[in-house]
TORKOL-4160 file (C-alpha; in steps of 0.2 Angstrom, whole numbers, padded with zeros to 4 digits, m for minus):
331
<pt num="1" X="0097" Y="0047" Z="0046"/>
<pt num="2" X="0079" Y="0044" Z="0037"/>
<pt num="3" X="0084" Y="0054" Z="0023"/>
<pt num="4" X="0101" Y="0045" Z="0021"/>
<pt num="5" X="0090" Y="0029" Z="0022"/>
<pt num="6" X="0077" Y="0035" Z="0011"/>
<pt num="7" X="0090" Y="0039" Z="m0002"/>
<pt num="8" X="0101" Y="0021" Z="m0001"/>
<pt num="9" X="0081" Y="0011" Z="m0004"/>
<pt num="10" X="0080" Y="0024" Z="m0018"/>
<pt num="11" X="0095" Y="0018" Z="m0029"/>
<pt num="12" X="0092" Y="0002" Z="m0022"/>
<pt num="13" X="0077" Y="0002" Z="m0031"/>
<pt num="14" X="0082" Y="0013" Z="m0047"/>
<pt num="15" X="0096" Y="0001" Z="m0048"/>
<pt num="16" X="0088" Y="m0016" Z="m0045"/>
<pt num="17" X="0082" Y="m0022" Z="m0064"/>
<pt num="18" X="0101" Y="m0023" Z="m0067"/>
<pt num="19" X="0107" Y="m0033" Z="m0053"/>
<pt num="20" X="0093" Y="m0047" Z="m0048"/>
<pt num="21" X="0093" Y="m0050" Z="m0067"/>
<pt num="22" X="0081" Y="m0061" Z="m0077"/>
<pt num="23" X="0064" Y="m0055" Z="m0084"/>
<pt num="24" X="0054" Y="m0067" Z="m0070"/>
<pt num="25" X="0063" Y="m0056" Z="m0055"/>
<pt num="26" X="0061" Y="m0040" Z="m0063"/>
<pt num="27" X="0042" Y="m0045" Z="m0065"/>
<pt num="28" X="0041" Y="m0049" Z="m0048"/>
<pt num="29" X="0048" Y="m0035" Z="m0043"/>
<pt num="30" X="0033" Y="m0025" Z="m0053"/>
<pt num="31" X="0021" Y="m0036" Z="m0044"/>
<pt num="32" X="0026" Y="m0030" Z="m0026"/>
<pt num="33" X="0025" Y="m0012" Z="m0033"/>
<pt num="34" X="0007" Y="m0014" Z="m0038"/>
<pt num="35" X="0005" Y="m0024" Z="m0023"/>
<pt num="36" X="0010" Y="m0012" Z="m0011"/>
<pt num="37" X="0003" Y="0002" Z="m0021"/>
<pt num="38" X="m0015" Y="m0003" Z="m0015"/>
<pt num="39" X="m0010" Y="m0008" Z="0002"/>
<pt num="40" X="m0003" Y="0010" Z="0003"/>
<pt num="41" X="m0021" Y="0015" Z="m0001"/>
<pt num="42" X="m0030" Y="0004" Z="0009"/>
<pt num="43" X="m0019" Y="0009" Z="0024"/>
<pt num="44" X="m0025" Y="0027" Z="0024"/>
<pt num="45" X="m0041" Y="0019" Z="0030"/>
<pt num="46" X="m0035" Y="0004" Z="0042"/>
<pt num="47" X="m0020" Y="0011" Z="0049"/>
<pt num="48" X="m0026" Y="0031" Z="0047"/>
<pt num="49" X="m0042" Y="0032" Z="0050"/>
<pt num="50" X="m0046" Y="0017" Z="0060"/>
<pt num="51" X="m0059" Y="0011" Z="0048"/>
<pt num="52" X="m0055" Y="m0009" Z="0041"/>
<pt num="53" X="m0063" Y="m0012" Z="0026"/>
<pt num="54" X="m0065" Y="m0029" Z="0017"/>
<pt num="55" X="m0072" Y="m0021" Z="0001"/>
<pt num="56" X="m0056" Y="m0013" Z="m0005"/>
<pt num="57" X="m0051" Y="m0021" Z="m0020"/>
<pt num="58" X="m0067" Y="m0017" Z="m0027"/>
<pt num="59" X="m0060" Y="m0002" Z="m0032"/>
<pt num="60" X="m0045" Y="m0011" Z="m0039"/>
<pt num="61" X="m0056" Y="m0022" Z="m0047"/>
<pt num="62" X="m0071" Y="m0009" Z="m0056"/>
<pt num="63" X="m0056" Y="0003" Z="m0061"/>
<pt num="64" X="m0045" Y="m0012" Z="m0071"/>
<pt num="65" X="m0063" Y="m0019" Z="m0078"/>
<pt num="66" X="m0070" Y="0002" Z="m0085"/>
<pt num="67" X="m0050" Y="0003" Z="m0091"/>
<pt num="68" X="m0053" Y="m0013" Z="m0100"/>
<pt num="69" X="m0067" Y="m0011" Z="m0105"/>
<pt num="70" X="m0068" Y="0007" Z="m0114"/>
<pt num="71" X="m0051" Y="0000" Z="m0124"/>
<pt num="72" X="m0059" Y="m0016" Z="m0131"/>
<pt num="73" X="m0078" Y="m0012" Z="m0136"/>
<pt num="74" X="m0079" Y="0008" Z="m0138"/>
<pt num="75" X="m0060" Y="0009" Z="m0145"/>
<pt num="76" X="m0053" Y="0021" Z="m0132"/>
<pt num="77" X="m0036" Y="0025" Z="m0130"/>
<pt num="78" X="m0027" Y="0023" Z="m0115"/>
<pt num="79" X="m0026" Y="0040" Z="m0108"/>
<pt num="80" X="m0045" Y="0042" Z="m0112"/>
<pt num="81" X="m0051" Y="0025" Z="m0103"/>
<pt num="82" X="m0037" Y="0029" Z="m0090"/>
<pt num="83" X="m0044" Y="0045" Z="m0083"/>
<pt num="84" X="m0063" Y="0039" Z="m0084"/>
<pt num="85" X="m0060" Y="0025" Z="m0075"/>
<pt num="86" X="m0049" Y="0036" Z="m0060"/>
<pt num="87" X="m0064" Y="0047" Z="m0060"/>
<pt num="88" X="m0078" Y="0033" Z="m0060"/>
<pt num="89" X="m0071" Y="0025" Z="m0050"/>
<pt num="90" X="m0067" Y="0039" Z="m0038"/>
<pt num="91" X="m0086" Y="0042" Z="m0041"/>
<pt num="92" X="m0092" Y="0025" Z="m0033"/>
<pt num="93" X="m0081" Y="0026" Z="m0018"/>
<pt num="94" X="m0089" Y="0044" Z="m0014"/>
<pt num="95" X="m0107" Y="0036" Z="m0014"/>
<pt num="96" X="m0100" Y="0021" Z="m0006"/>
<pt num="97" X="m0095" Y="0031" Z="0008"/>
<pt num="98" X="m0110" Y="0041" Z="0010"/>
<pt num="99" X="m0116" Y="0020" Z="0013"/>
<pt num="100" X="m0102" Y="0016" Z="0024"/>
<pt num="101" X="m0100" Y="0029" Z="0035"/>
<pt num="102" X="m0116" Y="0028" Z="0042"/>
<pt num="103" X="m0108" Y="0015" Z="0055"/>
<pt num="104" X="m0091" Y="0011" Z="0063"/>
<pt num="105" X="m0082" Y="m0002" Z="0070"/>
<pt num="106" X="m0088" Y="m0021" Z="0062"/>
<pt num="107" X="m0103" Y="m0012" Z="0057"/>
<pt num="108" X="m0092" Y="m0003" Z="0045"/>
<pt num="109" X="m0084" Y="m0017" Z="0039"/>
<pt num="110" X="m0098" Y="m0028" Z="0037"/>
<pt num="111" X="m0107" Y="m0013" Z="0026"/>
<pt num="112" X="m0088" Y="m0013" Z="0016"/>
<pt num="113" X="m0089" Y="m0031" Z="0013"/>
<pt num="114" X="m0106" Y="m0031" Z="0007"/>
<pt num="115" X="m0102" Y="m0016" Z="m0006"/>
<pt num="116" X="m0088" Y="m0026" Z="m0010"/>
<pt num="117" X="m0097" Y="m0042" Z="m0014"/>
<pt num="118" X="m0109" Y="m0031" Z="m0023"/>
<pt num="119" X="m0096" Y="m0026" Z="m0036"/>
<pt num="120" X="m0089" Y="m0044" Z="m0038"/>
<pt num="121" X="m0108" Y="m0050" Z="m0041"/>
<pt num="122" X="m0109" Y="m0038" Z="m0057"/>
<pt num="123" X="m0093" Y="m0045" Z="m0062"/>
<pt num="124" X="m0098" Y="m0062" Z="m0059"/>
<pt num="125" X="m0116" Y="m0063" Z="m0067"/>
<pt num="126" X="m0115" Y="m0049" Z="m0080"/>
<pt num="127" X="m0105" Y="m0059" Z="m0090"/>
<pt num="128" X="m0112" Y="m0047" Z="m0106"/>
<pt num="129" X="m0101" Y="m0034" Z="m0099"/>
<pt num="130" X="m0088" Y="m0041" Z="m0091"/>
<pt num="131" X="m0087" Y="m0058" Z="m0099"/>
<pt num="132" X="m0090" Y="m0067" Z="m0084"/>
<pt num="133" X="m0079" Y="m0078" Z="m0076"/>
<pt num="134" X="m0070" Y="m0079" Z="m0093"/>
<pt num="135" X="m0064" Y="m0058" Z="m0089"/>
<pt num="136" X="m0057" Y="m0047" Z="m0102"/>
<pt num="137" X="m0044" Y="m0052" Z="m0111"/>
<pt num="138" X="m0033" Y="m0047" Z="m0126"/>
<pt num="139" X="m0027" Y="m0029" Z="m0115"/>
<pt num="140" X="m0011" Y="m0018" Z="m0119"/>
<pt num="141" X="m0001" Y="m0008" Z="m0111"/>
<pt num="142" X="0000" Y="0011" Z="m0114"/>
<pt num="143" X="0016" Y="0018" Z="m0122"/>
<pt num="144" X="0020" Y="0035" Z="m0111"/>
<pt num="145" X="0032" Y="0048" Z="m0121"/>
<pt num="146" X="0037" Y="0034" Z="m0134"/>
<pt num="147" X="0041" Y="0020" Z="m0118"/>
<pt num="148" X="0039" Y="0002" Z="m0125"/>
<pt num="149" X="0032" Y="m0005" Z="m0108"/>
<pt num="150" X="0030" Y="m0022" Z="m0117"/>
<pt num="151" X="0047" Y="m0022" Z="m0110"/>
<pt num="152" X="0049" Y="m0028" Z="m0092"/>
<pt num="153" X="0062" Y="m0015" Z="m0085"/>
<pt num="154" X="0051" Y="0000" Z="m0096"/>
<pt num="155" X="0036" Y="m0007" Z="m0085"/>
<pt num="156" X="0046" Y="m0010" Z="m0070"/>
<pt num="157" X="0052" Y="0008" Z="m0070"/>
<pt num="158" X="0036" Y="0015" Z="m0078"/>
<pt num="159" X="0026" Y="0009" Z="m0060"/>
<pt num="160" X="0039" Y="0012" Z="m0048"/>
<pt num="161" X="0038" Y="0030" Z="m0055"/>
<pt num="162" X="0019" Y="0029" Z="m0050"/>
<pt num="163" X="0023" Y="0021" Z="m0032"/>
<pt num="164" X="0035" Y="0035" Z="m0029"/>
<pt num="165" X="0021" Y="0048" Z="m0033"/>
<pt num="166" X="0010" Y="0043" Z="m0024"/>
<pt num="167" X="0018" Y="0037" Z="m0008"/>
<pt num="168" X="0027" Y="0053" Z="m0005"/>
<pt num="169" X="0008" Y="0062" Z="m0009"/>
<pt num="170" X="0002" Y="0051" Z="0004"/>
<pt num="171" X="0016" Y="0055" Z="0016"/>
<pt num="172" X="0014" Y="0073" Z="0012"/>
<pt num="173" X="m0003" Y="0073" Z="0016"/>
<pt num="174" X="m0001" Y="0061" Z="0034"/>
<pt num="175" X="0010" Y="0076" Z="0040"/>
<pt num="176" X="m0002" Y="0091" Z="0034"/>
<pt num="177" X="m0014" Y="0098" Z="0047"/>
<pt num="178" X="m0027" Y="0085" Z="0037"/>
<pt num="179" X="m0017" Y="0070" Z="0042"/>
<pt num="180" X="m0018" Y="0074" Z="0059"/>
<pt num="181" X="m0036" Y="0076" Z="0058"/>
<pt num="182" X="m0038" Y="0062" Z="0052"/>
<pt num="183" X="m0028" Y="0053" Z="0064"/>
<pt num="184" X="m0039" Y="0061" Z="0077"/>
<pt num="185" X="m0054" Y="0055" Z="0072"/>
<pt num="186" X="m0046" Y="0039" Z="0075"/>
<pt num="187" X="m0043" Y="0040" Z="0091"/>
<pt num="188" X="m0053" Y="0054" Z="0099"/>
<pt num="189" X="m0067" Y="0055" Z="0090"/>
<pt num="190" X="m0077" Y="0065" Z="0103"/>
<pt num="191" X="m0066" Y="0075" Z="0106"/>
<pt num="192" X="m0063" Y="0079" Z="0089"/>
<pt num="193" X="m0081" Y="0081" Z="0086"/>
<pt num="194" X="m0082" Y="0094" Z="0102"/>
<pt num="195" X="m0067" Y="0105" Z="0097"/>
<pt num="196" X="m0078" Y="0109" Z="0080"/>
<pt num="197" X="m0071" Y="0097" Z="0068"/>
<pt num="198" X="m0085" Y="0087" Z="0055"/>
<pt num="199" X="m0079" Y="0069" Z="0060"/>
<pt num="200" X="m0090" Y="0063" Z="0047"/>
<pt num="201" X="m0082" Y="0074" Z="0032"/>
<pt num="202" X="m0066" Y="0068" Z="0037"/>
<pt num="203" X="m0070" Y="0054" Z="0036"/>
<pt num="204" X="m0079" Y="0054" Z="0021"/>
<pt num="205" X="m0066" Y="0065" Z="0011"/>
<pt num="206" X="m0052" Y="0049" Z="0017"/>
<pt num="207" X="m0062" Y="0037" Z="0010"/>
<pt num="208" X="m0064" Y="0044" Z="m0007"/>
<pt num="209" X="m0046" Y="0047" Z="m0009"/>
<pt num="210" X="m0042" Y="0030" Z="m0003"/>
<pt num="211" X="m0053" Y="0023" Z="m0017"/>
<pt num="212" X="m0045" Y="0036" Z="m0028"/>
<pt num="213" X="m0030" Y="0028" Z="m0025"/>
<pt num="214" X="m0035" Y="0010" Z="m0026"/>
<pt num="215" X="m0042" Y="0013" Z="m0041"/>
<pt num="216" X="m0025" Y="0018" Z="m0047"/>
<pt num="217" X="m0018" Y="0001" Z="m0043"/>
<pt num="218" X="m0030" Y="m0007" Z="m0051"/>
<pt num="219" X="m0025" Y="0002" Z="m0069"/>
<pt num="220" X="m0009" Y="m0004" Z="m0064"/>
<pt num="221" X="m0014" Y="m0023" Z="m0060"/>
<pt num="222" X="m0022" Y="m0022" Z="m0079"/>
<pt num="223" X="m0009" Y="m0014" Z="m0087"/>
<pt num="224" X="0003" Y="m0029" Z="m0079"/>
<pt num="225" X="m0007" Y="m0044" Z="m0080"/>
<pt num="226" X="m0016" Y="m0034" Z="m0097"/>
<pt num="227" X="m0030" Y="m0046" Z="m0092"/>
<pt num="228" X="m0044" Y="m0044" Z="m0080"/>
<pt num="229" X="m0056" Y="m0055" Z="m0070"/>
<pt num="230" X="m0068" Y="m0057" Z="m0055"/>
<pt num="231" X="m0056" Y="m0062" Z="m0044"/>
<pt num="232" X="m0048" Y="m0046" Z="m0043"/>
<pt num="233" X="m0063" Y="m0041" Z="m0032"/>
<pt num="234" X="m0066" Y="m0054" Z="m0022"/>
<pt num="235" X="m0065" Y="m0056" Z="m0004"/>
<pt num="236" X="m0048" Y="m0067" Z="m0004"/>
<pt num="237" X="m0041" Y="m0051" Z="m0013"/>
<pt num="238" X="m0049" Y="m0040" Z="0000"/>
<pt num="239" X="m0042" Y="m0049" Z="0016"/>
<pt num="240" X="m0024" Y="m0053" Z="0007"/>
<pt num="241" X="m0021" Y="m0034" Z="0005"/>
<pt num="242" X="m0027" Y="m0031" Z="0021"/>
<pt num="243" X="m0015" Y="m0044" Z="0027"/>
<pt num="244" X="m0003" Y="m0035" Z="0021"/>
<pt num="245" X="m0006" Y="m0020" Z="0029"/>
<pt num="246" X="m0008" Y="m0026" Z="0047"/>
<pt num="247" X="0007" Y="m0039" Z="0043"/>
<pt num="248" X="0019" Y="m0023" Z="0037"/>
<pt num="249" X="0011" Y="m0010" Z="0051"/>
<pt num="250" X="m0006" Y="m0001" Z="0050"/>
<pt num="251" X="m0004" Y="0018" Z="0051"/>
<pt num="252" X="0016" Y="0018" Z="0044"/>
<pt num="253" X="0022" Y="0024" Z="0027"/>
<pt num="254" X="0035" Y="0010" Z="0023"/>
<pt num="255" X="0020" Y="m0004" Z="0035"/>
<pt num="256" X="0011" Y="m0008" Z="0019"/>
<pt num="257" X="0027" Y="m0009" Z="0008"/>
<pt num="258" X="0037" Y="m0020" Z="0017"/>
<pt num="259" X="0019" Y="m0031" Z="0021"/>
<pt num="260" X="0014" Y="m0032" Z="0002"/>
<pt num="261" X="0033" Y="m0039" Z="m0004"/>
<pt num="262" X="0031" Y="m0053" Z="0011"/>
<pt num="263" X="0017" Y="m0057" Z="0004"/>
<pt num="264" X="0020" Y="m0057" Z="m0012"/>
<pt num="265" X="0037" Y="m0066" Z="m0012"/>
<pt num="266" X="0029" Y="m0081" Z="m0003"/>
<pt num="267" X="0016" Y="m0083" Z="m0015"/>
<pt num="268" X="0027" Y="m0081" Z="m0029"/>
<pt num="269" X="0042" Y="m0087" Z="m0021"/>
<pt num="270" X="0040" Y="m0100" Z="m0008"/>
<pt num="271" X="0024" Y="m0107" Z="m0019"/>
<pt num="272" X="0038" Y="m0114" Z="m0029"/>
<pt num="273" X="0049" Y="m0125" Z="m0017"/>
<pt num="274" X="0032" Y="m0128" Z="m0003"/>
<pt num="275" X="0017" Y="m0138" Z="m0008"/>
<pt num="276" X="0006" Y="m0131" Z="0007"/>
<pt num="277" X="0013" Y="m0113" Z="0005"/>
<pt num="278" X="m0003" Y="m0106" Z="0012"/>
<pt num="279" X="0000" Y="m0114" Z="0028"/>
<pt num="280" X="0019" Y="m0104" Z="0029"/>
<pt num="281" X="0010" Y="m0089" Z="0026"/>
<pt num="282" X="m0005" Y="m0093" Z="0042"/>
<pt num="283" X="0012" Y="m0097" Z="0053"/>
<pt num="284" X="0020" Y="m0080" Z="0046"/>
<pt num="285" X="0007" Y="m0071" Z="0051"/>
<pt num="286" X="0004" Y="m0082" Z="0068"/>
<pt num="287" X="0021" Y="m0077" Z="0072"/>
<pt num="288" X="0019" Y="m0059" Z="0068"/>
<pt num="289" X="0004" Y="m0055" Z="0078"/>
<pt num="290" X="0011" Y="m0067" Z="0092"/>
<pt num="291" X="0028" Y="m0057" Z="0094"/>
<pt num="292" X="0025" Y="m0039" Z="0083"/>
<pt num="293" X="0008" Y="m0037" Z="0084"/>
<pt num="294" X="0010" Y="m0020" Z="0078"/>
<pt num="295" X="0018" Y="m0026" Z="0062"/>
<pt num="296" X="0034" Y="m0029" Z="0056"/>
<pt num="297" X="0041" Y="m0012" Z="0053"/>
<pt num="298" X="0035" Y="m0007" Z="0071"/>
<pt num="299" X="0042" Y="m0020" Z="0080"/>
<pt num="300" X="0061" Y="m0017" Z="0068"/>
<pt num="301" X="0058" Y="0000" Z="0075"/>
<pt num="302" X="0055" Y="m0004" Z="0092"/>
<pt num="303" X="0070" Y="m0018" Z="0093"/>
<pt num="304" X="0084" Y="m0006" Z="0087"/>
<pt num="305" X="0078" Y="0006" Z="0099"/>
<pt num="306" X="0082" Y="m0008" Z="0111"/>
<pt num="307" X="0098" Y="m0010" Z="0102"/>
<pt num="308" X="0104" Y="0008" Z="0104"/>
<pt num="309" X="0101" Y="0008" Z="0123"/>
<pt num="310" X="0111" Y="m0007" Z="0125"/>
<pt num="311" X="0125" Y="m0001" Z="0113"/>
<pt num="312" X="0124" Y="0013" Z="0124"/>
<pt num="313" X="0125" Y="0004" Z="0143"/>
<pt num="314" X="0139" Y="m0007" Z="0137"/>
<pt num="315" X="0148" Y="0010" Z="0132"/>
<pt num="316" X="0144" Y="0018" Z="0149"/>
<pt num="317" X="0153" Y="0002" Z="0159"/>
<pt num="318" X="0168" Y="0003" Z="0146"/>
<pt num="319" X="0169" Y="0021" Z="0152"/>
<pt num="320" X="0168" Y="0017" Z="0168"/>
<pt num="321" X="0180" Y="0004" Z="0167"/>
<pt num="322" X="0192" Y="0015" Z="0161"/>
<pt num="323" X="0188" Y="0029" Z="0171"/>
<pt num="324" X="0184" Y="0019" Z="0189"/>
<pt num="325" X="0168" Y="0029" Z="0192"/>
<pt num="326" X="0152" Y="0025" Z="0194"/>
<pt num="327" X="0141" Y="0021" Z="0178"/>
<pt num="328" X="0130" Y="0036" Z="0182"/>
<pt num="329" X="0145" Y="0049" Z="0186"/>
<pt num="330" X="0148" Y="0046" Z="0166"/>
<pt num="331" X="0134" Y="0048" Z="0161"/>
């Protein structure tokens, strides 16, 4: 049933830039891929290995800014600023989590916001660099294999084929024997610790590839918005993405997905007909952790569970209608 479900959301997708139509749609459509794209990564962190961070789209951010920067003042192409910026960046979340992982709990994420605020600072004030609050302007897109993706259905195909990679990667590795490490040390850390497993490696190694990854979203974000700026690692873009993974469901595949297109339809949507848009998107999430704490997909899954079962007793009394036996004989 999954699969069949997994294969209907698949030609949903392939099939979407011809049916919503209009260029501004189709965009937005690119926008929730990128979105969820880093809420993916930063779930392997919140919802994986228990560890919330609120320095996150650091990594979005230093990734877009090396990108842009190799291609406007040393003339790189885009493959070449591409793949120093993956590995730079992968680079900094490795000695970031040497930092990090030296505490747990709000510890850790005051340590992770504090990095975080770090990298926005050098963006801020090194405006030599980064061109300060102005950003980097004047960016391109790359052309894969011949691909115009100055088109928006090129671009919109070009990053779903990235989303795609990478999610199934990530569910891949969940599943492996790693995954479940991992998920261990979240919730039995001492007992992980006495069966002989480093908790602190896997840690370690968890919060590298989730910077890897969030430094893929943010080539991405650049390659989108072909601009980039400080904002992209601020705090408000920290918590928004993090909203999204707690809205969607922490520590599910599809959890950060369905969280990072609520998010991004409201903004780009509901900003549009609401004045005080903002205030929709606090009740949203009031109602979520008031009713499905666990996150949307959770509580969906939980309610057609609840759904079945009753499908199922109103079947049983028809049958026993029929039959004149007791509900449990026909069972």
């Amino acid at each position: 049933m999954k699969r069949v479900l997994l294969l209907v959301l698949l030609g949903l997708l392939l099939c979407l830039p011809w049916w919503i139509g209009g260029v501004y749609y189709i965009n937005l459509a690119s926008q929730i891929l990128v979105a969820a794209l880093f809420a993916v990564s930063l779930n392997l962190l919140v919802g994986y290995a228990g560890l919330t961070s609120l320095g996150h789209a650091g990594y979005l951010g230093l990734s877009a800014y090396a990108s842009g920067w190799l291609m406007t003042n040393l003339g790189w192409g885009h493959l070449a600023s591409a793949t120093m910026a993956l590995a730079g960046t992968t680079a900094v979340a490795a000695v970031f989590g040497l930092i990090a992982l030296r505490a747990t709990g709000i510890s850790f994420l005051m340590i992770t916001l504090a990095l975080g605020q770090i990298l926005w600072g050098i963006a801020y004030r090194w405006a030599a660099v980064t061109g300060g609050d102005n950003g980097i302007s004047g960016l391109t897109r790359p052309s894969p294999f011949g691909m115009d993706l100055g088109d928006a259905r090129n671009f919109y195909f070009f990053v779903l084929a990235v989303f795609l990679l990478v999610w199934c990667l990530v569910a891949i590795w969940v599943r492996s024997p790693f995954g479940a490490s991992i998920r261990g040390t979240k919730e039995q850390p001492r007992r992980m610790s006495a069966l002989g497993y480093n908790v602190w490696l896997i840690r370690w190694i968890t919060f590298t590839v989730s910077g890897f990854l969030g430094a893929v979203a943010g080539l991405m974000y650049v390659y989108y918005h072909q601009f980039i700026s400080p904002h992209s690692l601020s705090l408000a873009n920290s918590a928004e993405m993090l909203l999204m993974v707690i809205a969607g469901g922490a520590g599910t595949l599809s959890g950060p997905v369905v969280g990072a297109a609520l998010v991004v339809l409201l903004k780009n949507v509901a900003s549009a007909y609401i004045d005080r848009w903002v205030m929709l998107l606090g009740f949203v999430f009031i109602f979520i952790v008031m009713f499905v704490p666990d996150g949307i997909v959770v509580g969906l899954a939980r309610l057609g569970r609840r759904l079945a079962r009753w499908r199922q007793r109103l079947g049983d009394k028809k049958r026993a209608a029929h039959t004149g036996l007791p509900v449990e004989d026909t069972l």
